[in-house]
C-alpha positions as CSV (number, residue, x, y, z in Angstrom):
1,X,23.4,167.5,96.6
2,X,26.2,165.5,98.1
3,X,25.6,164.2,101.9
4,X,28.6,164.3,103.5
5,X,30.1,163.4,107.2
6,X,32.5,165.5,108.9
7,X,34.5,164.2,112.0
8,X,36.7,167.1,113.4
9,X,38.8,166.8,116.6
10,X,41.0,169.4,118.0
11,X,42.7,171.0,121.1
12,X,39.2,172.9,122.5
13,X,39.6,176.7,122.5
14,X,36.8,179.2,121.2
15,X,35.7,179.8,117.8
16,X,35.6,176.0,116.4
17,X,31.7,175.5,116.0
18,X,31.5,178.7,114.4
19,X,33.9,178.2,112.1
20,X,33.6,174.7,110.9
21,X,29.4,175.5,110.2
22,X,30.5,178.9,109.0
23,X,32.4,176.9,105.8
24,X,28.9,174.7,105.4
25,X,26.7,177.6,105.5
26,X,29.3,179.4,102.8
27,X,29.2,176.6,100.2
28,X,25.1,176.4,100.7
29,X,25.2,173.1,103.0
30,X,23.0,172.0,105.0
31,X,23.2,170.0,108.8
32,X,21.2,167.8,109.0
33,X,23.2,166.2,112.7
34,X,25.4,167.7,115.0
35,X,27.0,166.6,117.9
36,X,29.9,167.9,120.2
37,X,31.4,167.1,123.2
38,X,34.8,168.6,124.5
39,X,36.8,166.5,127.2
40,X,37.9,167.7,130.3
41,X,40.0,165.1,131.0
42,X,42.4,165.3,128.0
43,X,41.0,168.9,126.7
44,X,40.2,167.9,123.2
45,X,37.3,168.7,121.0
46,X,35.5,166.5,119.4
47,X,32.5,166.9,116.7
48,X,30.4,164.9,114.0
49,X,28.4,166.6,111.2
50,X,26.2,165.3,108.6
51,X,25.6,167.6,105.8
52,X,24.1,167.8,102.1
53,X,25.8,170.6,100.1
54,X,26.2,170.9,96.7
55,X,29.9,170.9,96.3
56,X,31.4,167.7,96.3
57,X,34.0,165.6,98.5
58,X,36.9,167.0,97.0
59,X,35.7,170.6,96.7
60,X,34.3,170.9,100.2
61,X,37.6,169.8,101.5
62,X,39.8,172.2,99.7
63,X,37.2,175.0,101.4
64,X,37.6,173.4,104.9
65,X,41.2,173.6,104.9
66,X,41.8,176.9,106.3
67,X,39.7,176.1,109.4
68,X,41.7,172.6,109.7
69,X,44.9,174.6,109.4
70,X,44.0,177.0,111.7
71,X,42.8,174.6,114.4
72,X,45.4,171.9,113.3
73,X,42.6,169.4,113.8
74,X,42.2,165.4,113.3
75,X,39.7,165.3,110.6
76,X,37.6,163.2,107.9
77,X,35.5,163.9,105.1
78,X,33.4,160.3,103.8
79,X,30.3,160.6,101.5
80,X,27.5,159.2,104.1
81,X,27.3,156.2,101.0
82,X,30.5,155.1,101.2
83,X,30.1,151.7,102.9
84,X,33.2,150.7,105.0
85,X,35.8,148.1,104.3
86,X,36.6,145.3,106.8
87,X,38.4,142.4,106.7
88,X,37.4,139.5,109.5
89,X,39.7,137.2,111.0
90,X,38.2,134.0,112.7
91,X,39.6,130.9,114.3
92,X,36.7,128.8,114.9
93,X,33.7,130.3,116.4
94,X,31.3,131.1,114.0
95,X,28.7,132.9,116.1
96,X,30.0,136.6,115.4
97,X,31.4,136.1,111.8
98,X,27.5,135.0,110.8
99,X,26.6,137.7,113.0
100,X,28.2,140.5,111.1
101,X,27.3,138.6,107.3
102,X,24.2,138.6,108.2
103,X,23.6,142.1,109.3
104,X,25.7,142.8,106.1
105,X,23.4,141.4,104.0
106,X,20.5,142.1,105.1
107,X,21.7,145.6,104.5
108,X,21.2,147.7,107.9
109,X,25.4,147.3,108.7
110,X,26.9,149.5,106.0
111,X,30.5,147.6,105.7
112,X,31.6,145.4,102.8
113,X,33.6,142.5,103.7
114,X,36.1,141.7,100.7
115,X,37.7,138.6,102.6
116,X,37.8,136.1,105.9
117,X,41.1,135.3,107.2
118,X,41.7,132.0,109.3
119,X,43.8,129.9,111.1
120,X,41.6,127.4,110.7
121,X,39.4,125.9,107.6
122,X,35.9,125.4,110.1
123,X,34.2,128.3,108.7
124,X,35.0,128.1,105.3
125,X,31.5,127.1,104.7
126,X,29.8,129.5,106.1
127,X,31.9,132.3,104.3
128,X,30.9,130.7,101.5
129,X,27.6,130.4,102.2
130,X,27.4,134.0,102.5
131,X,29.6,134.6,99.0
132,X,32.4,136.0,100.8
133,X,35.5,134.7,100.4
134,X,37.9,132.7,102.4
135,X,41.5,132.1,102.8
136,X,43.2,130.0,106.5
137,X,46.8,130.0,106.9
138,X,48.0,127.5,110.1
139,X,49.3,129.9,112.8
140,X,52.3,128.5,114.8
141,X,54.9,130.7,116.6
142,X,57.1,130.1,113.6
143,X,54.6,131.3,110.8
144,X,52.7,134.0,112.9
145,X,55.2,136.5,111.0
146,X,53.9,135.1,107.7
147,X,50.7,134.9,108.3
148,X,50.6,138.7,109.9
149,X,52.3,139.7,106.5
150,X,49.2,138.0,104.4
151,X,47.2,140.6,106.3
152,X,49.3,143.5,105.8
153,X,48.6,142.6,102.0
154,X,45.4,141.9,102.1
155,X,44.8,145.2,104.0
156,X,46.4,147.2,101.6
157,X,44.9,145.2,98.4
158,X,41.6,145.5,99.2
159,X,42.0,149.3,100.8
160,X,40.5,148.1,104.1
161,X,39.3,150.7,106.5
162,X,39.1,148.0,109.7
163,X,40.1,144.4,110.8
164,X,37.7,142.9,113.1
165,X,38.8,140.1,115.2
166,X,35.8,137.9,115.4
167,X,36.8,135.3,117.9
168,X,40.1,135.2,116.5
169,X,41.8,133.4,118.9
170,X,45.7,134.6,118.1
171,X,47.6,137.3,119.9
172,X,48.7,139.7,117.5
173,X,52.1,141.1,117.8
174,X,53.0,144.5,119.4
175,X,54.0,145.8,116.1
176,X,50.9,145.2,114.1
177,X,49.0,146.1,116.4
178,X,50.9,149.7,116.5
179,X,51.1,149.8,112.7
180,X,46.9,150.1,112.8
181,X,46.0,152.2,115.7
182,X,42.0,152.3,115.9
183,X,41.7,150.5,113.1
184,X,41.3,146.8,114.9
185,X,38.1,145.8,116.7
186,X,38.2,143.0,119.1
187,X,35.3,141.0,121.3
188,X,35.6,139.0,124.6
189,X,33.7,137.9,127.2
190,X,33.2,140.1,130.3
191,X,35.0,138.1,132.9
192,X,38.1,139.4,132.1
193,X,40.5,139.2,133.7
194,X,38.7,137.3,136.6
195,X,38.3,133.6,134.5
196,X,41.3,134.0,132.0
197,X,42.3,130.8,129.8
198,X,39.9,128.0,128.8
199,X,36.3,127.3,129.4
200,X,35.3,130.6,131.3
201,X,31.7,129.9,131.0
202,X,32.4,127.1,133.3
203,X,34.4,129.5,135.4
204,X,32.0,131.7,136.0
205,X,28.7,129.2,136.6
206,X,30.9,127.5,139.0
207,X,31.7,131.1,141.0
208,X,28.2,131.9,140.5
209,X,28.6,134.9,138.9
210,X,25.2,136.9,138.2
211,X,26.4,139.2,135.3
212,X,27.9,138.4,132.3
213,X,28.5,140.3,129.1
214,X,30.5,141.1,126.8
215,X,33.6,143.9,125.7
216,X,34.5,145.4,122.1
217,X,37.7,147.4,122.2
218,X,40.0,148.3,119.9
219,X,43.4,146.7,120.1
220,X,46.7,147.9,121.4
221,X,49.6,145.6,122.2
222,X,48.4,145.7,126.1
223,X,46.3,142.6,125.5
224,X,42.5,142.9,126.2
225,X,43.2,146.7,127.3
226,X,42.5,148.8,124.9
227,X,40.1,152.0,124.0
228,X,36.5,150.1,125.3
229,X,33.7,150.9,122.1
230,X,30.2,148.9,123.2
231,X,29.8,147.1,126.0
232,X,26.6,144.6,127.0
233,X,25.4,142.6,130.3
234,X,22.3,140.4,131.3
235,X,21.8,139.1,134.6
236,X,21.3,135.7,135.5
237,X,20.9,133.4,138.4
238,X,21.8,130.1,140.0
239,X,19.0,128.2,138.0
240,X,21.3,128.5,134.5
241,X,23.4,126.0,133.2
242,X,26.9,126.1,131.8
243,X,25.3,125.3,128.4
244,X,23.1,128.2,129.2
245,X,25.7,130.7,130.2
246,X,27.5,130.3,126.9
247,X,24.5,130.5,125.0
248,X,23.9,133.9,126.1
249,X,27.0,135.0,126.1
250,X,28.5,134.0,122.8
251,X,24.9,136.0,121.3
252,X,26.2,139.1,123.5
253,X,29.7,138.8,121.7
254,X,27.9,138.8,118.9
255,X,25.5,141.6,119.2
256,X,28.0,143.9,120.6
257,X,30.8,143.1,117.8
258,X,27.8,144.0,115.6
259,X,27.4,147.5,117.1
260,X,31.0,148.0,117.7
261,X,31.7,147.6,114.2
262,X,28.7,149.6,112.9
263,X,29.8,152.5,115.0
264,X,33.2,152.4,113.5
265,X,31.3,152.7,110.0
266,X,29.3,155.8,110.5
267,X,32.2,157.0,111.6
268,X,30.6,158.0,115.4
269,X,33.9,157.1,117.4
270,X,36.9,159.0,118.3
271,X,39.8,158.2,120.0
272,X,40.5,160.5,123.3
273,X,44.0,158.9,124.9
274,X,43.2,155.5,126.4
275,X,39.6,155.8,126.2
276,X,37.0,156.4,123.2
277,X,34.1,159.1,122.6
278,X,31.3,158.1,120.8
279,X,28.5,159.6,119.1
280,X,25.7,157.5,119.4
């Protein structure tokens, strides 16, 4: 038996459901998870299926073709095995890069990670420590073009499904970010865009803020705007120090780059316009 998932999004109108399991049942499948949500904001259908059949990939996609024709739906076919393929780009902060090569490692976050990308050699080491491997190229305003083309080449040379920005601290262009729609995760802080520039941390104890968190989207060229994935706050008080502050919330960047990016990797996200729907 092959375990497959299905992703399947389409302009709602009667008949899908039935359809798409009516293929499954057919070939002698099995569901083993469902889920479905159709929105009424933009009118689209949206649905996620886990399956063991004994066709395989290939086969159980020429079968689903007339339904995907007839809905003339967004769709995806993965074996549930296939691990997805990211490449990370960092600048200096290392708390979500060990994040994410830890939880890769330890086996539970189903991604390989071929490559880091830099603009800076400071986390060199711990890419290394990890066996992954590591390349930095200075960004300046003149070599941003260059060093967005490296990307482009590593993206297509090691077939990467994702780039995660894991506190990379470069604006990329308008272009490349419309060249990979949905297919770029980003994290910030939560103060956006109340404490913008340097030290917000300090910013916020000093406005005494009582929430802070942190925001994985993916990226469009409307800086810090696009489709919000996972989200995380805690509360705190007066008592906590700056030192404190940023303690807590570099772990929630982190922890919700983490789940952003394992989320794009069982493939339980879809786009819906300027927002996301997600199958948790």
């Amino acid at each position: 038996m092959h375990r497959l998932i299905l992703t399947f999004s389409c302009t709602d109108v009667p008949g899908i459901v039935n359809a798409v399991t009516g293929v499954i049942v057919a070939a002698g499948g099995n569901i083993t998870e469902l889920q479905q949500f159709t929105s009424l904001d933009t009118g689209r259908f949206f649905m996620r299926i886990e399956l063991d059949v004994s066709a395989d990939r290939k086969t159980f996609s020429s079968l689903l073709s007339q339904v995907v024709s007839r809905f003339d739906a967004i769709w995806d076919l993965v074996e549930s095995d296939r691990r997805t393929r990211a490449l990370v780009l960092v600048s200096k902060a290392g708390g979500p890069l060990n994040d994410l090569l830890f939880h890769k490692r330890s086996g539970d976050l189903p991604i390989d990670i071929p490559l880091v990308m830099s603009n800076h050699e400071t986390l060199r080491p711990m890419a290394r420590f990890y066996e992954v491997g590591f390349v930095s190229h200075p960004v300046t305003p003149e070599t941003k073009a260059r060093f967005e083309a490296e990307v482009r080449r590593m993206v297509e040379l090691h077939d990467i499904d994702v780039v995660v920005l894991a506190r990379y601290m470069q604006i990329l262009t308008p272009q490349f970010c419309a060249d990979f729609p949905g297919r770029i995760i980003n994290i910030h802080h939560s103060f956006l865009p109340g404490f913008k520039g340097a030290n917000p941390y300090r910013q916020a104890h000093e406005r005494g803020v009582k929430l802070i968190g942190a925001t994985a989207h993916f990226v469009t060229k409307d800086l810090d705007e696009g489709p919000i994935i996972e989200q995380n706050v805690q509360r705190v008080d007066h008592s906590r120090s700056v030192t404190e502050l940023t303690s807590i919330g570099q772990g929630l960047e982190s922890d919700t780059l983490t789940s952003a990016v394992r989320l794009f990797a069982e493939r339980r996200i879809f786009l819906d316009g300027v927002r996301t729907v997600i199958f948790n």
